[in-house]
N, C-alpha and C positions, 0 to 999 in steps of 0.2 A: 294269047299266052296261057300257058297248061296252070292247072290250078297247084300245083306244088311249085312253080316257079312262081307264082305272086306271093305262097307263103313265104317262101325266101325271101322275098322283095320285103315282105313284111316287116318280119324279123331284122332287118338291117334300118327299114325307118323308125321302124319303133323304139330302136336302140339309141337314146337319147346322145351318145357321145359320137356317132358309129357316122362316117360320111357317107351324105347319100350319093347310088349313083344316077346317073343320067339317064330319065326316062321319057318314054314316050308316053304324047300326053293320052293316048288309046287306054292308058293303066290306071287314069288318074281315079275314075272313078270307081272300079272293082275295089282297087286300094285304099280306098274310102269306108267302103263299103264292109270291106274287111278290118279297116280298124276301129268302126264303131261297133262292129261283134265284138271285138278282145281290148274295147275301150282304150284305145293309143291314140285315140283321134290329135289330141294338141299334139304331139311330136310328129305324127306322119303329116298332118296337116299344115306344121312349119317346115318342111323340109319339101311338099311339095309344091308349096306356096313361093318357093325359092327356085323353082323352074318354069311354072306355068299358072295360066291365070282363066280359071273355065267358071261355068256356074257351079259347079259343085263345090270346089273350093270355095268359092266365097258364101256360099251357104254353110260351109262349117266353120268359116272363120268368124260367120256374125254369130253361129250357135255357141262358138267356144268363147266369145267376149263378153258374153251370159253367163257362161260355167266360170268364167277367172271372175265376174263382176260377184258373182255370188260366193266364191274363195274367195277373195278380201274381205268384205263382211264379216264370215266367218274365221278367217284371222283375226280382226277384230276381236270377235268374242274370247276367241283362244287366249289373246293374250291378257283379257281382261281374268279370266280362270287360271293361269300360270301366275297374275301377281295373289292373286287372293292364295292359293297353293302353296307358294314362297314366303308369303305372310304371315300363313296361318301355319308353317310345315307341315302340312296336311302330307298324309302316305298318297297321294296320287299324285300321276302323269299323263300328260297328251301324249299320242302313241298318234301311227300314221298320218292320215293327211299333210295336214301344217308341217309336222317334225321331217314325212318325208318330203317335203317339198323343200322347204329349204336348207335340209341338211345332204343329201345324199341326191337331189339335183342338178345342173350346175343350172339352168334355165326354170326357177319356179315354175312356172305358167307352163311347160311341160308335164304337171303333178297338178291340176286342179282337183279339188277335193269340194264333196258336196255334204261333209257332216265333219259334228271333231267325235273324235272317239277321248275319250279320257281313264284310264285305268286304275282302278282304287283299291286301298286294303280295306277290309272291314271298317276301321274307325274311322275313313275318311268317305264313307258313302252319303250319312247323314249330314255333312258341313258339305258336302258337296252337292246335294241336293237342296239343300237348303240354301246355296251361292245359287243355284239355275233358277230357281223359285223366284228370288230378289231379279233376276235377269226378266222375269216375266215365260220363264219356261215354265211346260206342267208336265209332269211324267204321265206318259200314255200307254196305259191296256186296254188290250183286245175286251171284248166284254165275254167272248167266251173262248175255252183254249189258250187261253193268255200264259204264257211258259217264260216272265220275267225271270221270274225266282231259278226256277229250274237253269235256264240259259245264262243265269248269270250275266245278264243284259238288260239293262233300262235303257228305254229310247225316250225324252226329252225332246219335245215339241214348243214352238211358240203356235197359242193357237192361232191365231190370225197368220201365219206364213209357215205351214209346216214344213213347206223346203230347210228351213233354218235347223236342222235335227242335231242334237246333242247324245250320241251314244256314252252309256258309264258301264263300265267293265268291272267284275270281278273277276275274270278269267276271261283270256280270248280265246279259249276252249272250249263254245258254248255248250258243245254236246255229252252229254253226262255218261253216255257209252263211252267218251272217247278219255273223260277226263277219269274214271279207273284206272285210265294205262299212263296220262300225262296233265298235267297243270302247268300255265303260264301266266300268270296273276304278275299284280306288283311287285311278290318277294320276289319272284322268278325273273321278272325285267332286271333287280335291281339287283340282282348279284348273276347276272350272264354277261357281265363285261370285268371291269376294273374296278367296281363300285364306282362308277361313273354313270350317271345316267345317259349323259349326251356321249360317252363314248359308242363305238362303231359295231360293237359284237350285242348289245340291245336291240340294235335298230334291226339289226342283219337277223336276228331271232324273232322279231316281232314281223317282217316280212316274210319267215320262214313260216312260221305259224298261222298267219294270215292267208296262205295261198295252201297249203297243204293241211291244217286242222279248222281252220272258221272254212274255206274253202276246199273246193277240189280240183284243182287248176282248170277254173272254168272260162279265164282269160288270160291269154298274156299277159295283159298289164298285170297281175299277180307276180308273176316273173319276170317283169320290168325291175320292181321294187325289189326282190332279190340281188338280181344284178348289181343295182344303183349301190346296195346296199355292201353287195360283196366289193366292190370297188375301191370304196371309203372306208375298208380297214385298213389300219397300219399293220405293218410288217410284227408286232409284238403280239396284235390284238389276232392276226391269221395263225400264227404260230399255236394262237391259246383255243384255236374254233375246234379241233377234233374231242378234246376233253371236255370242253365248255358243251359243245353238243351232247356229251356222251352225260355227265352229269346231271343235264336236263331232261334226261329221256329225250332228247328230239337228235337220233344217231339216221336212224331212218328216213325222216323228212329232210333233214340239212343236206343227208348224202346225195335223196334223190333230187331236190333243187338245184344242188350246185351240179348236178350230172344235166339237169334240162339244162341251165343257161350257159352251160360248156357246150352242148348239142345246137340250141337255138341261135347261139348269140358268136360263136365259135371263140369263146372265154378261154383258152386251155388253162391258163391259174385256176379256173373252178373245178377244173377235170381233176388236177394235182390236188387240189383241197380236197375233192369226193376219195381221191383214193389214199387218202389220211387218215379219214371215217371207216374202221373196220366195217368190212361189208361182209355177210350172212346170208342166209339162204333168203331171208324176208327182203333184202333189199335187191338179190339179184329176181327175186319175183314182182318187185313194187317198178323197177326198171322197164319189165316186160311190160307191165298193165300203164304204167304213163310215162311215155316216150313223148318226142316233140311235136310228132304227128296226132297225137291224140290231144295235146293241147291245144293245136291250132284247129285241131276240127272239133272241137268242143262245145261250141256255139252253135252245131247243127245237125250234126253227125250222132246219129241213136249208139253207133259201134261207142266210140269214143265216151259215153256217157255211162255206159254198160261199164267199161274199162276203170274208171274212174269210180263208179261206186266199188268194185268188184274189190278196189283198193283201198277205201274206206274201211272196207269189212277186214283187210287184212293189219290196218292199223288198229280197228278194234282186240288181234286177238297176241299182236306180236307179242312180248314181253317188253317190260321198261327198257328203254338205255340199247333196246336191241336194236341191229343195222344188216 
């Protein structure tokens, strides 16, 4: 099988709602193999666990009962940080993992997560650290080069099990080149929906941002969570995406997202929503530089990496709000 028809094949397992089709088991392991590059492994992994039964499959299926054994745990902890949060109404929120696994998945354990990320305004960083501390967590620096401050990123360790990691966020825009042109902090979650936090235009922005400003579509599963994300809007909350984008500066990123998961995923609602998003000459050049084929070969492919930064530098110099 040609290696553009396994990405196909990909792109349809990986797509958590999307029926799989009927394969031979000669695929089983390329396909494996390919979604432990773009991290899909639980969704391709249940879907081709539901045709055939080889050793490779079951070698991912004992590795990912490790990954979801390690997500509860970590829920765990989540929720113990959500009531202290609610308690204390502290300005922060858990952002990915947990939220997107059970909100915007229909199968949790397709969305395992190996850290919580937590989001804070200024006055909730110190009650917030000082809640990980009592958990027996210690914030960890590098001892040299260490860029917390700068990145607006503490990462929270238990020392005895550093697997256990706790990210707290000032901004999930860690790059201070990028955050000139855009911010995505607290205020920013908390007024990119209905003033809702659990509503569906947060989640679908904090995916947007995740894969296109903390990342540069280095895996699919980046655009899994888009998708999932663009799915579970209601008909009120899509109507409000072109402005809501456009007001957060993120006209650009949203556009080109929902233009990949209408390519990769063949979404055409994402296609209609991108072309809602006034598009400009940045975003018919941001199109060119990462298309689908550059995300899927992203994992290995020096073009594709090239491509990808090339478009980094163009998010540096676009203008606010521009698409």
């Amino acid at each position: 099988m040609t290696p553009s028809a396994l990405d196909k094949l990909l792109c349809s397992l990986a797509d958590p709602e999307a029926p799989a089709p009927r394969l031979p088991v000669d695929t089983v392991e390329p396909l494996l193999r390919l979604a432990r590059d773009h991290n899909v492994l639980p969704v391709v992994t249940r879907k081709l666990a539901a045709q055939h039964s080889t050793a490779e499959l079951k070698a991912a299926q004992s590795e990912l009962t490790l990954l979801v054994g390690l997500s509860m745990h970590l829920r765990g902890i989540a929720a113990k940080v959500d009531r202290t949060i609610a308690d204390r109404q502290l300005e922060a929120v858990i952002v990915k993992g947990p939220v997107f696994a059970r909100q915007i998945y229909p199968a949790p354990s397709d969305r395992p997560f190996t850290d919580i990320d937590i989001m804070v305004s200024p006055s909730a960083r110190a009650p917030i650290g000082e809640l990980l501390t009592s958990l027996g967590y210690q914030l960890f620096r590098k001892p040299l080069l260490d860029h917390t401050e700068q990145n607006q990123e503490e990462k929270w360790i238990q020392p005895d099990m550093d697997a256990l990691l706790i990210e707290v966020h000032g901004n999930l825009v860690h790059y201070q080149g990028l955050r000139r042109r855009i911010s995505f902090g607290y205020a920013e979650f908390m007024t990119s929906g209905r003033g809702d936090a659990g509503a569906g235009l947060p989640q679908f922005f904090v995916a947007v941002v995740h894969a296109s400003l903390g990342h540069k579509f280095h895996q699919l599963r980046l655009l899994v969570d888009v998708l999932q994300a663009f799915r579970r809007l209601p008909s009120d909350e899509l109507a409000l995406l072109p402005e809501m984008a456009r007001r957060l500066g993120l006209a650009l990123e949203s556009r080109l997202c929902l233009e990949l998961i209408a390519e990769l995923f063949g979404v055409t609602a994402a296609s209609s929503a991108a072309g809602r998003i006034a598009g400009g000459s940045a975003s018919s050049l941001a199109s060119r530089l990462v298309d689908g084929d550059a995300v899927l070969a992203a994992p290995t492919a020096f073009l594709s990496k090239v491509r990808r930064h090339t478009f980094r530098g163009l998010q540096r110099i676009v203008p606010r709000g521009a698409a």
